[in-house]
C-alpha positions as CSV (number, residue, x, y, z in Angstrom):
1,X,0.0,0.0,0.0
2,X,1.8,3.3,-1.5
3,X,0.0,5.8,0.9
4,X,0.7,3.2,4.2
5,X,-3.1,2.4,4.5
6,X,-4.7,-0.5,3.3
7,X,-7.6,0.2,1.1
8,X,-10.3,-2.4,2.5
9,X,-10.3,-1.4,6.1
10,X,-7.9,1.9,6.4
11,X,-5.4,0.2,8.8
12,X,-2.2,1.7,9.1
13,X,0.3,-0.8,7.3
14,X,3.6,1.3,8.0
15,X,3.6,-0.3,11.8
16,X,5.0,-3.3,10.8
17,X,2.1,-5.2,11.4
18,X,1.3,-7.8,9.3
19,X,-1.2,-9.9,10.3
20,X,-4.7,-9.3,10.9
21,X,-6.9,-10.6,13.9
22,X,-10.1,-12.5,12.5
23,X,-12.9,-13.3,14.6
24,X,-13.5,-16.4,12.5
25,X,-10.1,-17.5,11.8
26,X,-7.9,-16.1,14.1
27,X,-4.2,-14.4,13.6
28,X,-3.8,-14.3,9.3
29,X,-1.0,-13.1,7.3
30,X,-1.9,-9.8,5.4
31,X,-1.8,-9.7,1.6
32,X,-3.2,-7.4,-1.4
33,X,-5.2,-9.6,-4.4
34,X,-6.4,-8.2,-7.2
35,X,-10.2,-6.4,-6.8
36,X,-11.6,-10.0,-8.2
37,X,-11.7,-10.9,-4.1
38,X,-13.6,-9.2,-2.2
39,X,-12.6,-7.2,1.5
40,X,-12.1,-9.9,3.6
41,X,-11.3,-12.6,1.3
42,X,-9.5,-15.3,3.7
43,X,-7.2,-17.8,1.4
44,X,-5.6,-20.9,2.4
45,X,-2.1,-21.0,0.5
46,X,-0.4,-23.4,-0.3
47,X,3.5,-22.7,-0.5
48,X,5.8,-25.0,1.7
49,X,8.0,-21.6,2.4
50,X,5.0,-20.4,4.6
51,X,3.7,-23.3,5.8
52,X,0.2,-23.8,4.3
53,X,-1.1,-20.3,5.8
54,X,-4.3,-18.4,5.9
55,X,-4.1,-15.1,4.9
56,X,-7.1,-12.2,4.2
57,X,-7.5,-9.5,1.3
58,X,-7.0,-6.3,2.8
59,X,-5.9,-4.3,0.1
60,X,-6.5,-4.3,-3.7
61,X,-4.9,-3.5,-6.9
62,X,-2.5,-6.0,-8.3
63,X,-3.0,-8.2,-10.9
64,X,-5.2,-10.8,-11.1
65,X,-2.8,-13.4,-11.2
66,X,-1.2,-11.8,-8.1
67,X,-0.6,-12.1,-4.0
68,X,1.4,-9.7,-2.8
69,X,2.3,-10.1,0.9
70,X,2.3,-7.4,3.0
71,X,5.6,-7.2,4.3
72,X,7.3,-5.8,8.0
73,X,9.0,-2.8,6.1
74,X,9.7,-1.9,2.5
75,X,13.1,-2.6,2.9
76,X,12.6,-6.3,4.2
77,X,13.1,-9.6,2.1
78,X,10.6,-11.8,1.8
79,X,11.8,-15.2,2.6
80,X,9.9,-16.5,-1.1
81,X,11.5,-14.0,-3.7
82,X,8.9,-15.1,-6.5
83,X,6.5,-18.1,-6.0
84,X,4.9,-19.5,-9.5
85,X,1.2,-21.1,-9.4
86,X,0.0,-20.9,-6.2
87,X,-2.4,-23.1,-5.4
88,X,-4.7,-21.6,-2.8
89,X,-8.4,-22.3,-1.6
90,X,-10.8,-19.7,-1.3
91,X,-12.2,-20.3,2.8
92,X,-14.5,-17.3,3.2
93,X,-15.3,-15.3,0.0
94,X,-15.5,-11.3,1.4
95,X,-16.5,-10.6,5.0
């Protein structure tokens, strides 16, 4: 998110924070999706680096074939540099 907020919810992303507390689902990794998922869109990846994790759409605008994590700071590495088909499940489709 360019301006630090995330456009589904307005939190402020330049904390470092990056995970969300669900009522449903509990602590889940932060990540932007392309507007084809709605706010609130929790996903089940499925990449061995992260260890099968849930994570929910709290931001838009990238690509449709797209995830992008939201990561601690800018300058941090992600510990997947670029993951090819993902395979994910769709859990809970929007809020």
């Amino acid at each position: 998110s360019c301006s630090g907020r995330l456009g589904c919810n307005g939190q402020n992303a330049k904390n470092g924070n990056i995970y969300y507390n669900d009522k449903e689902y509990g602590k889940v990794r932060i990540v932007a999706a392309s507007s084809m998922f709605p706010c609130g869109t929790i996903l089940k990846m499925h990449v061995k680096a992260y260890n099968n994790m849930y994570v929910i759409v709290l931001d838009r605008g990238v690509d449709s074939s797209m995830i992008d994590l939201l990561k601690e700071s800018q300058r941090s590495k992600s510990p997947v540099r670029t993951v090819n088909n993902v395979v994910f499940d769709i859990v809970r489709y929007g809020y």
